[in-house]
TIMI-544543 format. One record per residue (C-alpha): residue number from 1; z, x, y. Coordinates in steps of 0.25 Angstrom, whole numbers, plus 2048, in hexadecimal, padded with zeros to 3 digits. Layout:
<atoms>
NUM  Z  X  Y
...
</atoms>
This chain:
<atoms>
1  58C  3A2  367
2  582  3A2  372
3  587  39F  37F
4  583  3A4  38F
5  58E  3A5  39B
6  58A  3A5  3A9
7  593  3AF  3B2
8  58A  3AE  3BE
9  587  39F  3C2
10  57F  3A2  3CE
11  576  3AD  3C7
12  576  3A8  3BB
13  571  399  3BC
14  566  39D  3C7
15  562  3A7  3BC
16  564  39B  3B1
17  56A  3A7  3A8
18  577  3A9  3A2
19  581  3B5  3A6
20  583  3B8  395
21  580  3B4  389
22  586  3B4  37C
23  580  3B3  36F
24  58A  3B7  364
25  590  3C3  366
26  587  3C8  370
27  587  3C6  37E
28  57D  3C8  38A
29  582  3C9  397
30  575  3C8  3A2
31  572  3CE  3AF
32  581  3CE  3B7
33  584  3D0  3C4
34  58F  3D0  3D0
35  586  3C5  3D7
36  58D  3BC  3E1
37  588  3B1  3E9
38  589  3BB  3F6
39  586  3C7  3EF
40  58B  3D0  3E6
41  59B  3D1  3E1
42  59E  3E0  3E6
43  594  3E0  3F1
44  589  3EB  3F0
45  594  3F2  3E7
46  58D  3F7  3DB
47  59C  3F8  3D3
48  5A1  3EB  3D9
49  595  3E4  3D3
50  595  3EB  3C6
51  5A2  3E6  3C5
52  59F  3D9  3C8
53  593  3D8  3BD
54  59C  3DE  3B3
55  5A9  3D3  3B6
56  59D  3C8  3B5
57  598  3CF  3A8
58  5A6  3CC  3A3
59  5A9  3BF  3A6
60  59A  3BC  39E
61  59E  3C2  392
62  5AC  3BD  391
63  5A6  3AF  394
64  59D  3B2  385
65  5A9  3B9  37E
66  5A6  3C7  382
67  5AC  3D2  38A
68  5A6  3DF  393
69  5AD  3E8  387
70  5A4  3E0  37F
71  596  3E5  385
72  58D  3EC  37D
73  583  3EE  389
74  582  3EF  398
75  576  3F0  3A1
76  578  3F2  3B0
77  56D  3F1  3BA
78  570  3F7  3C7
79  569  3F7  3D5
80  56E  407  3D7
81  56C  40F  3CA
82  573  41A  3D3
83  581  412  3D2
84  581  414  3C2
85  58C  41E  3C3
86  597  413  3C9
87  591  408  3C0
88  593  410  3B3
89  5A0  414  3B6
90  5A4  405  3BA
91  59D  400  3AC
92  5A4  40A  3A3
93  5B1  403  3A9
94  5AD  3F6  3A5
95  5A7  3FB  398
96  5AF  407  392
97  5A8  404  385
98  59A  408  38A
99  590  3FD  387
100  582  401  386
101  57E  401  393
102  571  402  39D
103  56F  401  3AC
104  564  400  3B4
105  55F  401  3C2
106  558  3F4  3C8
107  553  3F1  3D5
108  55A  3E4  3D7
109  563  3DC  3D1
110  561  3CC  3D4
111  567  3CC  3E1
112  569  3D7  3EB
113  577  3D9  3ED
114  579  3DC  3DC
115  579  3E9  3D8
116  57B  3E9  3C8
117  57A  3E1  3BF
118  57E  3E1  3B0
119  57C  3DC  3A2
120  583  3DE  397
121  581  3DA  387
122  590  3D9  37E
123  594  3D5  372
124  5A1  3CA  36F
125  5AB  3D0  364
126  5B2  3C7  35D
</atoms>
């Protein structure tokens, strides 16, 4: 099975890239965000747009038969490295069975008002 799902229209086609691809078992969720057409969802709340990226991480996988328990891998980038403390502690809800994981510091994400963004890589068990 190979096949690509689009979570975020307005990003995505401008980008002409796909939110996640599946190919087999494994699948590869791109760059994700809590971007909205006035913004961000969550404001300049570093948590509230975590959470947001995380929800839209979801819905990608389940749209290729997959499921947040089913990451192998996260990579968060952040716009304030100082805010890792609330981020990890929000992450380990979401992901009690500890993916592999890495977060880095960046300057700027693609537009001003996002603060994190996240990519993941999981698995589908059948």
């Amino acid at each position: 099975m190979n096949e690509r799902v689009n979570t975020e229209p307005e990003f995505n086609e401008a980008l002409a890239y796909p939110k996640a691809v599946r190919v087999g078992q494994s699948v590869w969720v791109g760059g994700t965000t809590a971007a909205a057409p006035d913004g961000a969802v969550g404001g300049d709340d570093i948590i509230a747009q975590t959470t947001e990226a995380i929800r839209r991480v979801d819905i990608a996988l389940r749209q290729v038969g997959s499921a947040l328990d089913e990451i192998v891998r996260i990579r968060v980038y952040v716009t304030d490295i100082g805010r890792w403390p609330e981020i990890v502690t929000l992450l380990r809800q979401f992901f009690p069975h500890r993916p592999a994981a890495t977060m880095v510091e960046v300057s700027r994400l693609l537009s001003s008002h996002l603060q994190v963004e996240i990519e993941a890589d999981a698995v589908v068990r059948t």
